[in-house]
N, C-alpha and C positions, 0 to 999 in steps of 0.2 A: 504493500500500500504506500503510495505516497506521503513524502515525510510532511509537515509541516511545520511554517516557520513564520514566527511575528505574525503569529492570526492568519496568515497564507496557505494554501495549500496546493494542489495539483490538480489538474481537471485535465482528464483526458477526453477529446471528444472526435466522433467519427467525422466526414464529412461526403456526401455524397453529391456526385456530380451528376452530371444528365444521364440518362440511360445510356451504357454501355462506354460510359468513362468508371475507368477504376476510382474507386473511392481512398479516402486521406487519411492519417490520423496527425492529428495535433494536441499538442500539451498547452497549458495556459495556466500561469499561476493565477490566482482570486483569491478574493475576500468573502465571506459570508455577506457581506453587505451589497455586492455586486447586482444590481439588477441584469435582467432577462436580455435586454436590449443593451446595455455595455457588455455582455458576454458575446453577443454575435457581431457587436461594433470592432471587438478587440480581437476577434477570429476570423473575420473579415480582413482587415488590418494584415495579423497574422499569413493570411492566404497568401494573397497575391495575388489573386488570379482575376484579369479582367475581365469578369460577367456580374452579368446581373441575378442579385443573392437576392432582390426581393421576394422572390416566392419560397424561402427558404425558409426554416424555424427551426425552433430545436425538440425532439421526441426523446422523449426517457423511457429507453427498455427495459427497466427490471417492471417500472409503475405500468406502462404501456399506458402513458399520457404526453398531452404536447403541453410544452409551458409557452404558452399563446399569449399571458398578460405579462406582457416584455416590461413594466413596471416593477413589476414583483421582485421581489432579492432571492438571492440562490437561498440563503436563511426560510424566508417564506414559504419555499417551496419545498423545504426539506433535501437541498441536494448537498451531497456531498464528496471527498473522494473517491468514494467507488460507484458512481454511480455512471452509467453507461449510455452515454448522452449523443445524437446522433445529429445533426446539425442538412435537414433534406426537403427536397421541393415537397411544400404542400400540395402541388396539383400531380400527381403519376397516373402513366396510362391503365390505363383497366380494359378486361376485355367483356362486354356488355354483349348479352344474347338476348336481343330485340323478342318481341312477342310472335314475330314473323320467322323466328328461329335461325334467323341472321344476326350474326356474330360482328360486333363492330368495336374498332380499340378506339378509344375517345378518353383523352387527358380530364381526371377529375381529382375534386378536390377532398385529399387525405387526411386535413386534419379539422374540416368543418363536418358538424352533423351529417347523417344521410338522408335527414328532410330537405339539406341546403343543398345535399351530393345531386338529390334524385331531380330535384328543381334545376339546377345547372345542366343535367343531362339532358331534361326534357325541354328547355331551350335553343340547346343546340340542334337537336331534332324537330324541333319545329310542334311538340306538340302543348298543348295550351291544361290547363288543369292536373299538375305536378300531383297536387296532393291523394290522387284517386290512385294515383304507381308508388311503388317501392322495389327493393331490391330484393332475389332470396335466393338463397347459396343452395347450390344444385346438390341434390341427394348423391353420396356419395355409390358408386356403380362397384361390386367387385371387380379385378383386376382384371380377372378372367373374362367377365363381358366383358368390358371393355374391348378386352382383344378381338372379342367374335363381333362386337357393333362397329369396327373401324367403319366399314362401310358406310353404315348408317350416318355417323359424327362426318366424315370426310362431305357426304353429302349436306348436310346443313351448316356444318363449321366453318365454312371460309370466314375467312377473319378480312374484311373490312378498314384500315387503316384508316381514320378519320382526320390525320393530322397532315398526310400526304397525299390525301384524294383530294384533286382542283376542285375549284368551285363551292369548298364544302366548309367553308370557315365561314362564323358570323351567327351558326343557325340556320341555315337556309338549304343545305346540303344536296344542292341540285336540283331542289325542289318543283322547279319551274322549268326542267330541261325534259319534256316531254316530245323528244320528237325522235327520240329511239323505239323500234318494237320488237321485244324479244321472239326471238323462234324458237316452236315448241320440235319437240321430239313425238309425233304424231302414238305412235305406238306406246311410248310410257307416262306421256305428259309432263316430260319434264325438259327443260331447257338443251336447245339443240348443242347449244357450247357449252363447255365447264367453264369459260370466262365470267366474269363477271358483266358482260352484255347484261343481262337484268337489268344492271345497274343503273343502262343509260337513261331510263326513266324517272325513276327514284329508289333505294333501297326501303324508302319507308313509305311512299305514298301508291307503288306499286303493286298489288296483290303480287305473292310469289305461284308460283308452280308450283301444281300438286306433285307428292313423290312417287315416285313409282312404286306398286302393290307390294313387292320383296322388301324394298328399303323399309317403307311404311310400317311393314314387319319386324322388323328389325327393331324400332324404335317400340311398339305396342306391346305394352306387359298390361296385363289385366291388374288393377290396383284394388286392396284390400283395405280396412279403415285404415291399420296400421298405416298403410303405405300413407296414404293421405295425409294421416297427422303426422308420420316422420316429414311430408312434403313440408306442410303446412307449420311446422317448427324451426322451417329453416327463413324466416323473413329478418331480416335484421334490425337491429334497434333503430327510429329514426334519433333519438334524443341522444346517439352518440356515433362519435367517428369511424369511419372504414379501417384506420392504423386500430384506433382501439379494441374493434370486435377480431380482429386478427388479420384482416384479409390486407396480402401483399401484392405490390405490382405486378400487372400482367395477372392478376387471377382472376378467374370468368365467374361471374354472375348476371343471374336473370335481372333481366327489365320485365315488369309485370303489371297488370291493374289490379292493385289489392283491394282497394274497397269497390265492390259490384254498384257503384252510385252514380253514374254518368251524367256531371252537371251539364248543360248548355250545349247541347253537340249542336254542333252548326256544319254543315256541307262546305262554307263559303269560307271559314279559319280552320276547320279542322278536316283535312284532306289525313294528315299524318294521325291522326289520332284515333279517326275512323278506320283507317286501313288496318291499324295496329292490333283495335279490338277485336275487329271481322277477325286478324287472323291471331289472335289468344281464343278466341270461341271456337274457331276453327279447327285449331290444334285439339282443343278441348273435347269436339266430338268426335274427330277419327282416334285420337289416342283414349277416345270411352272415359276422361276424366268427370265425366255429367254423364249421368243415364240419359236414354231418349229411347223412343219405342221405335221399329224399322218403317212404320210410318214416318216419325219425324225422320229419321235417318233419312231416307230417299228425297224427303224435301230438303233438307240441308243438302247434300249430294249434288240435285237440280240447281240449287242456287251457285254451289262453288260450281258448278259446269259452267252455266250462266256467264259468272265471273269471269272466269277463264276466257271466254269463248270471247267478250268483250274488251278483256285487256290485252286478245290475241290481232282483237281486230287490226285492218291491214292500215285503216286512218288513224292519225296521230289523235291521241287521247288529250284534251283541253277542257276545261273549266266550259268552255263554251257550248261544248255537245252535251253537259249535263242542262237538267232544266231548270228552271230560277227556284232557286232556297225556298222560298213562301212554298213551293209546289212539292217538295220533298218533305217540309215539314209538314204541309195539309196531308198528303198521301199517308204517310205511317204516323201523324200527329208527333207531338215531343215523345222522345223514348222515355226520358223521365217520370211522364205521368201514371207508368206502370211501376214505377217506385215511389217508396213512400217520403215525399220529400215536404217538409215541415211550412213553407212558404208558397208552395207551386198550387197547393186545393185551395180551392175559397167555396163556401156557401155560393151558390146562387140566387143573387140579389131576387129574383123575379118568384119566386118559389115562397108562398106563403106557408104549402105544408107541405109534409116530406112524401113523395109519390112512394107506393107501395105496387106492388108486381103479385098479379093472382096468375092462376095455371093450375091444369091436372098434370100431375108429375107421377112419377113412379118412387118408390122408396122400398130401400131395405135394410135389413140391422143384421149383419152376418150372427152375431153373439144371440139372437132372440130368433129359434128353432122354427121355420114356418116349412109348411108343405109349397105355398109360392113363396119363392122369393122375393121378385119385385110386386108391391100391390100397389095399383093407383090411389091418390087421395088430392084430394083440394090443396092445392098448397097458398100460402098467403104471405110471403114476403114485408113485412113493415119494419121503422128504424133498422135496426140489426138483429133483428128475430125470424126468425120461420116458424111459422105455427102452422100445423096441418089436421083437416078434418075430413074424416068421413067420404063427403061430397059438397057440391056448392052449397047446395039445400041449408048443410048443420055449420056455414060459417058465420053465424051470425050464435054459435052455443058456443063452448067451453070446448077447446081443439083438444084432439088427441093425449098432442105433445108439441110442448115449444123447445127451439133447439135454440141458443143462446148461443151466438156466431163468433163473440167479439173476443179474439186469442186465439182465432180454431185455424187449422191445418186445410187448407184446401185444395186438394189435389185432384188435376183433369184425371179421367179415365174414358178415352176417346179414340175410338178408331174412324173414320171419316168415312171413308172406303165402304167398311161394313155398314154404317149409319147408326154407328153408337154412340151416345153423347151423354156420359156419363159425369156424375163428379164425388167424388171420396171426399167426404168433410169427416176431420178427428175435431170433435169439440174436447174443451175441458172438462174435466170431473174431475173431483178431489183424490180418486184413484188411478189418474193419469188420463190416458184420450179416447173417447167411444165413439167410433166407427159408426159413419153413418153415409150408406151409398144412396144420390140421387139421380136417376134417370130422367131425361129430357128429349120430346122428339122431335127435335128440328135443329140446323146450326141459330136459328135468330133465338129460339127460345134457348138456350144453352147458354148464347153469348151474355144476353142478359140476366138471366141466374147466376152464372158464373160470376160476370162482374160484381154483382151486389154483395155477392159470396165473397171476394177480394176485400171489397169496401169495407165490410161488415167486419169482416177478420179483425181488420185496424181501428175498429170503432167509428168508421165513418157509415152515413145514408148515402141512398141514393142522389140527397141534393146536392149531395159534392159534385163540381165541376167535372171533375175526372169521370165520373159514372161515364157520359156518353163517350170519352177517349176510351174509355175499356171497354166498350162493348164495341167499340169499331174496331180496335186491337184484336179483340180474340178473334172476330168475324174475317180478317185478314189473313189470320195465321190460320182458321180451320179452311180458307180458300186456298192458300199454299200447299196445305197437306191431302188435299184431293188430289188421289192419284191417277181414278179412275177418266182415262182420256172421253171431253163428250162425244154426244149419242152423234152417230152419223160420221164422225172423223177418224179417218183411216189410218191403221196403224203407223207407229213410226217408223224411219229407216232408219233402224242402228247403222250401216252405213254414214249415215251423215254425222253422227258424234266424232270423228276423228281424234278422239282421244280414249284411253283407255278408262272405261267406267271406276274399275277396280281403286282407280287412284282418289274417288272422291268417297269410299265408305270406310269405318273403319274394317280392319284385315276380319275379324269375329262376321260380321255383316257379310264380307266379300266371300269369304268361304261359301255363306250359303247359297251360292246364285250361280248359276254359269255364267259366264261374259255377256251372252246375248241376253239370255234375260236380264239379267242388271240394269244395260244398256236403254232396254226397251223400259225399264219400270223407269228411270232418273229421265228417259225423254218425253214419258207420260207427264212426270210429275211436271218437267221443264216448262210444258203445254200453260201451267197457269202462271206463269212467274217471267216468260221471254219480252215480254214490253219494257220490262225494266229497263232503266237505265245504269248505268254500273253504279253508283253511288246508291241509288235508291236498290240495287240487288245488295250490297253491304248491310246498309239500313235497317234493311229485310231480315236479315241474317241476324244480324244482331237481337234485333227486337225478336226473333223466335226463338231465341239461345236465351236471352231473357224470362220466355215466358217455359221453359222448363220448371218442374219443381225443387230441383236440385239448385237451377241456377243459385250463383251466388252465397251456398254454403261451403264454411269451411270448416274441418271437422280437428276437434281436438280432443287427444283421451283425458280426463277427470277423472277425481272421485271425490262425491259431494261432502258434505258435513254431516257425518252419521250414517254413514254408507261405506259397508267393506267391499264395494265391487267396484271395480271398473265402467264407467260408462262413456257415451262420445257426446261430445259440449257441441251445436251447430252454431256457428257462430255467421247469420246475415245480414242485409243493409236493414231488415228494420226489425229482427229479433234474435233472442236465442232459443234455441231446443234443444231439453236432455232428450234424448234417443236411447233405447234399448240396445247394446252392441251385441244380444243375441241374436235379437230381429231385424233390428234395423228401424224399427220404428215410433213415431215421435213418443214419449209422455208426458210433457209438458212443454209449452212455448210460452216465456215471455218476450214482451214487448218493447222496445226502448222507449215508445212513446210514455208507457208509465212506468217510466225508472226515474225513482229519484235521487239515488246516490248508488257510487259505491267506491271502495278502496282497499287495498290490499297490505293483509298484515305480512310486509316482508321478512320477517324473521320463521315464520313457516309456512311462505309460499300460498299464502290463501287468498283467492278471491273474493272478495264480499258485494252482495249487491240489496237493495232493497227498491222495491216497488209500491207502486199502489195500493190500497187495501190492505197494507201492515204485512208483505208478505217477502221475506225475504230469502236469500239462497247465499249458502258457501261454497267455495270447490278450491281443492289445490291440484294441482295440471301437474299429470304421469309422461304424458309426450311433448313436453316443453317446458321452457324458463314461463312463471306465472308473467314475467311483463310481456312476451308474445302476445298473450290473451289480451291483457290488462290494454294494450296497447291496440290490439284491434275495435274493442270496446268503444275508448275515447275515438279513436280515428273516424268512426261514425258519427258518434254524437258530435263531435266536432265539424264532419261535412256536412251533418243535416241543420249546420249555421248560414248556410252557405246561401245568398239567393241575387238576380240576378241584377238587385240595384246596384249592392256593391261592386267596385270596380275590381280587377284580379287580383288583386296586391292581398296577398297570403298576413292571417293573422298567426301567424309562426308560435309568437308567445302561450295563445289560446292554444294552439295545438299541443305545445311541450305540457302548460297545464294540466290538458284534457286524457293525455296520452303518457310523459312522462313518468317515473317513479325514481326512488331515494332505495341507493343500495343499502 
């Protein structure tokens, strides 16, 4: 150790220079009284070297902290001889794997936050509401796959240099340079070069190329909760730095949309942010990370064909062959209004009382033994209740049974094809959720049950504004998911797809079809979705990846307060549900709308939350650090601040509050 003399002592400190300059060491005598900023004045000094140290600072490796407040004394900060002090740009390149599964190195910055990282990155790419993405460190793969997915990584890996690609500094990264068209590879649909041609359009505003069926295979492992929550445990802290949580230059992590809350999407700023989603959903249904039924599948399939077949086109792709914004947003309405966003519903002014929806509907109770299953009854829709009687005659007596909507689970159960229009409502009971199936015979009567069913979940009527956006919502999506080509029009030519069907299902899906029929079902489905416009086929896409029931949960293992078993925490944009992890199915949902607090005793990792009605819940988290959770939590309640007077400028501080925690 360093001797010390006259209150002096010795400080050894590394220095590192730009990528791929050998790094220094230098010695410095100090004082304890030395501030932060005379240490790098007097090492600088020391140097000699003629560059610019401004983006330089100093990190302590034993603490794995930076000493950022260049005021402080080496005393304040606790440093002393042996302390292992490295003197290195704050900004290092990182290697970022887009939600389009393109790999890009883009210089970021190492020793601010990764809610300032993720902002700065999403700048540069052009895309607009930072705080909805986050970063999260890729599940670690055996060695062994590894070696057997080369293929698969080779094919999505190209690494992208952001610092050396023309045109690409500012932000703007080519953005506007649309007069390139990539060639496809007709037989496997994927890019006729290994160059990066794709690129001549945009890597971020361009849908990529589907992969080809083997590759695709390569990549699809059927995911168990486990997997999920190991996924779902790897999101990184935003309330602390990239050096701090471990991660080193040149190491690859996801770019992602964590919070499923899509403020403001506009056609006309958000080119890159749209693409991005389309293709995180995208990924999402060929790799089976969301269920869907091979109904949906085959319309998801038709719309990436769609896609494709549009970004293939042989005219240059412009802003100007889409149709005017006002016309994209009237077509699929805001996508937001199918989430529950705190400021976007209003009463309607004109509505003196709250409209209430009558119908003969069908019902069943799986748990209550009948010889028929479904039996018709009057059904009678008002506020957020369902009351059912008899027949018309006895509604005006004391109904059946009322079903008390506001909490409940409501899940389609829909084939289109067949002409079933069903819907699974789990209401609340103090002994978890009782199943309740209703039958509906038509898509317009469906649409609007459904919707009020939505409403009603979240404590809203029908007078909310949103009722009439949701019933046009679902009316759209059960018109995509008709497969059945109409009466009179003549089968398709597989022939004319010139691409390989295979490449837009997941590999589970592709198995079961020969080529021709595949082909022939994704160019039936094609039949109600080809007028799109590419932006409005995105749109599209999005919004029915949305209206899944899985959308947007994420699953983490728990074990509650006064529970020896394991269960799975759902955690989405407007509640939570404990889940059975033997079933898989819900027992309880609460709501963010009525949470009034909650905090975490960190000394043994517990979550604490309390609600309306005096009802509150514990959990400490088996598949993760408690602030993951804690942190996904605030991250919501903090977007649902969000609305669309203010201007974009991020309240950072509210967010560290709402989401942060004290080690």
């Amino acid at each position: 150790m360093a001797t010390t003399v006259a209150n002096s002592w010795e400080l050894t400190i590394q220095v590192d220079q730009r990528e791929g300059d050998e790094g220094m060491k230098f010695k410095l005598r100090v004082k304890g009284d030395l501030h932060v900023g005379g240490l790098m004045l007097k090492l600088v000094e020391k140097i000699k070297a003629p560059q610019d140290w401004s983006d330089h600072a100093i990190w302590w490796e034993q603490k794995s902290c930076w000493l950022l407040k260049t005021h402080w004394t080496l005393d304040k900060y606790g440093v002393q001889a042996d302390a292992d002090l490295r003197y290195t740009p704050q900004h290092k390149p990182l290697c970022i794997q887009l939600p389009n599964m393109k790999t890009i190195k883009l210089p970021v910055t190492f020793s601010g936050v990764v809610f300032r990282a993720v902002a700065e990155i999403c700048k540069a790419l052009n895309i607009r509401r930072s705080e909805e993405l986050s970063l999260l460190k890729p599940v670690d793969e055996p060695k062994k796959k590894k070696k057997k997915d080369k293929g698969a990584e080779s094919a999505i890996d190209e690494i992208l240099n952001m610092d050396i690609a023309s045109g690409m500094a500012g932000g703007a990264l080519g953005l506007y340079s649309k007069t390139m068209t990539p060639t496809y590879d007709p037989e496997s649909g994927s890019p006729a070069s290994s160059t990066s041609l794709w690129f001549g359009e945009s890597p971020l505003t361009a849908s990529q190329p589907n992969l080809p069926p083997e590759e695709l295979a390569k990549l699809y492992k059927p995911l168990t909760v486990d997997d999920k929550a190991a996924i779902n445990a790897g999101w990184l802290d935003s309330s602390r730095s990239l050096m701090e949580q471990g991660i080193q230059e040149n190491d690859r992590l996801l770019l992602r949309f964590k919070y499923h809350c899509f403020f403001d999407l506009n056609p006309k700023y958000d080119a890159v942010r749209i693409t991005q989603l389309y293709e995180q959903a995208r990924w999402a249904i060929l790799l089976e990370e969301i269920d869907c039924t091979e109904e949906e599948m085959l319309m998801f399939a038709s719309l990436q064909y769609h896609i494709c077949k549009l970004t293939l086109s042989t005219e240059p792709l412009t802003n100007s062959n889409e149709p005017e914004i006002d016309e994209v947003e009237a077509a699929l309405s805001n996508l937001e209004s199918t989430l529950e966003g705190r400021n976007a519903d209003k009463i309607l002014e004109d509505i003196t009382d709250i409209p209430k929806l009558e119908d003969t509907l069908k019902l069943f109770r799986p748990k209550r033994l009948t010889l028929k299953p479904y039996k018709e009854y009057w059904f009678v829709f008002r506020d957020t209740t369902i009351s059912y009687f008899k027949n018309k005659e006895s509604a005006n007596k004391e109904p059946i049974e009322q079903l008390h909507l506001r909490g409940c689970e409501v899940i389609p159960d829909v084939n289109v094809t067949e002409r079933k229009f069903g819907l699974k409502l789990l209401l609340p009971a103090a002994d978890g959720m009782n199943e309740v199936y209703i039958r509906c015979d038509n898509e317009t009567q469906y649409a609007k049950w459904k919707a009020a069913c939505i409403l009603a979940s979240k404590g809203k009527t029908m007078a909310y504004s949103s009722y009439r956006t949701e019933v046009k919502n679902i009316q759209s999506f059960l018109q995509m998911k008709s497969l059945a080509p109409p009466s009179g029009q003549a089968a398709p030519d597989v022939e004319s797809m010139e691409m390989n069907a295979e490449c837009f299902v997941s590999p589970r899906y592709a198995k079961k079809y020969k080529t021709k029929q595949l082909t022939t079902r994704i160019l039936e489905a094609h039949h109600n979705i080809s007028q799109l416009s590419l932006m409005e086929a995105k749109m599209r896409f999005i919004q029915a990846w949305q209206s899944l029931p899985e959308f947007g949960i994420k699953y983490y293992i728990v074990r509650f307060r006064g529970s020896k078993k394991d269960e799975l925490l759902g955690i989405s944009y407007n509640r939570l549900i404990r889940i059975d992890m033997s079933t898989g199915l819900p027992v309880t949902t609460w709501r963010f709308s009525s949470m009034k607090q909650w905090n975490v005793n960190w000394e043994i990792k517990q979550v604490a939350i309390d609600f309306d009605q005096s009802v509150s819940i514990a959990f400490s988290c088996q598949s993760c650090d408690c602030k993951v959770v804690h942190e996904y939590i605030g991250g919501y309640i903090f977007l649902s601040t969000r609305s669309k007077d203010q201007n974009e400028t991020l309240d950072e501080e509210l967010f560290h509050k709402l989401t942060g925690g004290q080690d």
